[in-house]
N, C-alpha and C positions, 0 to 999 in steps of 0.2 A: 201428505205430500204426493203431487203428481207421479204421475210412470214417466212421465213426457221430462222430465228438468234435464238438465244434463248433470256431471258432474262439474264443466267448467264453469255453470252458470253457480252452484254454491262454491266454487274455491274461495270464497273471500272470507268463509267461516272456517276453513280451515287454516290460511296463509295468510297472515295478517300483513303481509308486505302488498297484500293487492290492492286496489283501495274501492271501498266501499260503493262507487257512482263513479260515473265518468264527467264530472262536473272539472276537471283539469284540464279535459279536453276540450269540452264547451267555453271554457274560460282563455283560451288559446285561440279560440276561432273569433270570439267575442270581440277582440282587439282591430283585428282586420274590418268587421264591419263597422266598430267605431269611430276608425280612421277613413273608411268611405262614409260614414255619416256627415263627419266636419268637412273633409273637404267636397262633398259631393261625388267625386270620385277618384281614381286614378289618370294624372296627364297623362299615363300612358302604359300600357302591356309592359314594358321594360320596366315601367318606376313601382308599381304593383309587384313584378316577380323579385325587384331587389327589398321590396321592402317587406317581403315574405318571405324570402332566405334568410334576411340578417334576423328578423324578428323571433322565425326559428332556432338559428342560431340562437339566438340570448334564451330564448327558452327554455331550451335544452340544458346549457350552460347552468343557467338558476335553478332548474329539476335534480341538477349533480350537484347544486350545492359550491360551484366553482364564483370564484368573483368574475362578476363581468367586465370589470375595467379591464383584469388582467386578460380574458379572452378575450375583446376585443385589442388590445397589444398584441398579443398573441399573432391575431390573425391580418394585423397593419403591418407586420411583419413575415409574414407570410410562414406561419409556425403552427397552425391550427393542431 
């Protein structure tokens, strides 16, 4: 083993709540450029940043395991 590792680069063999690769995260960004693939792009800076906030939103939401329907009610309600 290197001198060079850190300890936070193996926490994942100690803390099994970390997770192994950051392929969640990649999987998160993946969708945005999916969405400028079909449409070519964003009609607009505004319709891009709403459609990155809500997207976040649901993400987050489905990472905790919460139902989306109900957070989105939630939030059509202004109860986030």
């Amino acid at each position: 083993m290197s001198c060079c590792v850190s300890a936070s680069t193996l926490r994942v063999l100690d803390d099994l709540t970390v997770p192994f690769t950051n392929n969640m995260t990649e999987r998160d960004l993946r969708m945005l450029k999916v969405r400028q693939h079909i449409s070519g792009s964003f009609r607009s800076d505004k319709g891009a940043q709403r459609f990155a906030v809500i997207h976040g939103y649901l993400q987050t939401a489905a990472k905790q395991e919460q139902s989306l329907w109900t957070v989105l009610e939630s939030v059509a309600h202004d109860e986030p």
